[in-house]
Residue, then its C-alpha position, 0 to 999 in steps of 0.5 A: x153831494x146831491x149838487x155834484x150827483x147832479x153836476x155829473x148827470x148834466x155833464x153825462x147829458x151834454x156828452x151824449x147830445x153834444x156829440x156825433x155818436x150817442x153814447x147811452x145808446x151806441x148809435x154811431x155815425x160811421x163813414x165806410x170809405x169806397x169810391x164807387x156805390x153799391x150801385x156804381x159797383x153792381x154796374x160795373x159787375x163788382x161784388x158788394x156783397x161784403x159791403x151790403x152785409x155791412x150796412x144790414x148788420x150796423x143799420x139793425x144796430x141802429x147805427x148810421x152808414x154813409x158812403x164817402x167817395x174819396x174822388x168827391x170828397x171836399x176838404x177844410x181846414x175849418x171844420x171836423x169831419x161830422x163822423x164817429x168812425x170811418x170804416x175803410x174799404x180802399x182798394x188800390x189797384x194802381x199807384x198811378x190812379x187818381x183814386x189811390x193818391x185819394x184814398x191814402x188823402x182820405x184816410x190821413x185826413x181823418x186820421x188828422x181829425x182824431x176819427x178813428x179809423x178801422x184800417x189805417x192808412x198805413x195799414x191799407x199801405x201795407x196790406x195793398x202793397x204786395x211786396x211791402x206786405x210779405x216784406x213785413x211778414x218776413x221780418x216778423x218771422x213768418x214764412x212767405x215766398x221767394x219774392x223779387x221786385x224790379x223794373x225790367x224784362x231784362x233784370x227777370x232774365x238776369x234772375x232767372x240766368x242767375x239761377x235767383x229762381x226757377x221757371x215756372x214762376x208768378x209774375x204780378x203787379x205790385x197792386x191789385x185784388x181778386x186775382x186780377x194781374x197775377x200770371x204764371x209763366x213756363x219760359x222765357x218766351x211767356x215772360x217776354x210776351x206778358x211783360x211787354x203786353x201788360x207792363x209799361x216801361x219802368x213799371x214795378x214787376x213783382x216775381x214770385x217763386x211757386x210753392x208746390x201747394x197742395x191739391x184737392x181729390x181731383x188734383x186742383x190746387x188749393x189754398x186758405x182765406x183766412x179772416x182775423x179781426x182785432x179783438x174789440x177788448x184785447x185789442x190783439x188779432x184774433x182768428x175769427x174762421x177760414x175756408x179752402x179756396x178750390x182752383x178750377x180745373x186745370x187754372x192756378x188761381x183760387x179766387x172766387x172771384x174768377x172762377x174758384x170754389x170753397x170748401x170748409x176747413x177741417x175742425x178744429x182749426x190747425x193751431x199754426x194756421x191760428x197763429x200765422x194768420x194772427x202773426x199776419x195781421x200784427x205784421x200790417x198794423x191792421x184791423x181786419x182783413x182776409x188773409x191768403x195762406x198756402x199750405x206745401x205738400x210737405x205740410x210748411x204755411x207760407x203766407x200768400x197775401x193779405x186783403x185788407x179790402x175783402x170779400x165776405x158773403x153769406x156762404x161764407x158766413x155760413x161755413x165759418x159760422x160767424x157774421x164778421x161784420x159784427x165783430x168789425x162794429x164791435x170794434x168800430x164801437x170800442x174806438x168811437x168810444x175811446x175804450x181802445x187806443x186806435x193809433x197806428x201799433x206799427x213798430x218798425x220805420x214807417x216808410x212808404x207813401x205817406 
């Protein structure tokens, strides 16, 4: 008996020393994937606020945190990646960037290699991928909007002639964060002169009808960021907080990021926004993200989109009451310590860019 006690503790010492994490005391190796450094990214006037937020939280938990560009990667069939877990931030604003077919390479590759990874290729697929994401929403019986995907000025006409939808209307690119490439068009005139301006020719054109979203006092539309993080024990989506996201006068965008404001939302929280946003999360196979729901003036939620590479800063913390990013490395933990199954839930076909 005392020999296989001491059998076992010498196992539990090699598990512990052998490996990348260091289970008695949960310190990890976590690789965050980004192309560009909290440096690169302030140069280039980028908001890192989530990803330093991220890297104070984990390092007071004694984890590790190294960045890895996925433009600089190098690759081996020889060996195994020396991570415990990979957090994902890709941000694809483009199908036709180096850094896309780089990302999606990335992401697989340490997939392949048995590390878990918080937001999977698939997921950053399907949350990245506008239309894919309402498309999936929608077969899981959330409401989104009327939403059309084509590949010419000439075929937007034809909706509108067609009477498929009506001016005023959102024209988008299929990619792309924080308000960036979203448009609203009044007529014909507008639409021929963004779509020869900022399209090139066979490039994918994402229409999208407008919801009557509510406004503020002042008249200024308005809509929900929403943040749902997988549970570390349930392993199901669960609604962690949200904010109202205030469009400046007279715009019709409500991001932050251009210019939008915030403003707590009424407690407690709505239960149908708890469960669109929860539904949401499921219907991308995600982990974590920060999900935009609009409300109609006559009360409907429809959702906006999904942003699997998100925002998060302290004020927004403060409102919610919740560091988010503490509920992201609990998560992380469970998978590097195999106490969740971290493979893909998705389960419908799979189709797309892998």
């Amino acid at each position: 008996m005392k020999f296989k006690a001491i059998v076992f503790l010498i196992s539990i010492f090699v598990v512990t020393t052998s490996g990348y994490a260091d289970i008695a005391t949960n310190h990890l190796k976590i690789g965050v994937l980004r192309h560009l450094t909290i440096e690169e990214a302030a140069q280039e006037n980028i908001n890192t606020e989530a990803e330093t937020i991220l890297i104070e939280t984990a390092r007071k938990r004694g984890h590790q945190i190294e960045f890895i560009n996925p433009l600089q990667y190098e690759y081996s069939t020889s060996d195994s990646p020396q991570f415990d877990v990979i957090i994902s931030r890709a941000e694809i604003n483009s199908p036709y960037e180096p850094v896309t077919d780089s990302y999606f390479r990335a992401l697989d590759y340490f997939a392949l290699q048995g590390i878990p990874v918080v937001n999977s290729g698939q997921a950053t697929l399907n949350a990245q991928d506008k239309f894919r994401t309402l498309l999936l929403a929608k077969k899981a019986g959330i409401s989104v909007p009327l939403t059309f995907l084509v590949h010419s000025l000439e075929a937007v006409i034809k909706l509108v002639s067609d009477g498929s939808i009506n001016y005023p209307f959102f024209v988008k690119k299929p990619y792309g964060g924080t308000g960036s490439a979203v448009f609203k068009v009044e007529n014909e005139e507008s639409l021929t002169s963004l779509i020869k301006g900022s399209f090139i020719q066979n490039e994918l054109i994402l229409i999208e009808e407008t919801i009557d979203l509510e406004t503020d006092e002042n008249g200024n539309v308005k809509d929900m960021r929403i943040w749902v993080v997988r549970d570390s024990v349930t392993n199901r989506a669960k609604f962690i907080g949200g904010v109202y996201r205030l469009a400046a006068s007279g715009h019709y965008i409500t991001n932050v990021s251009i210019g939008g404001s915030i403003a707590p939302l009424p407690q407690p929280y709505d239960p149908a926004l708890i469960e669109i946003s929860e539904q949401a999360l499921e219907s991308i196979g995600a982990d974590v993200a920060g999900i935009d729901i609009g409300r109609d003036k006559k009360g409907n939620l429809y959702l906006i989109e999904i942003n699997i590479s998100f925002y998060t800063r302290k004020t927004f913390q403060k409102i919610i009451g919740v560091n988010i990013w503490e509920l992201v490395l609990d998560l992380a933990e469970a998978k590097a310590h195999n106490n969740l199954d971290y493979r893909y839930h998705y389960t419908g076909r799979d189709c797309g860019y892998f």
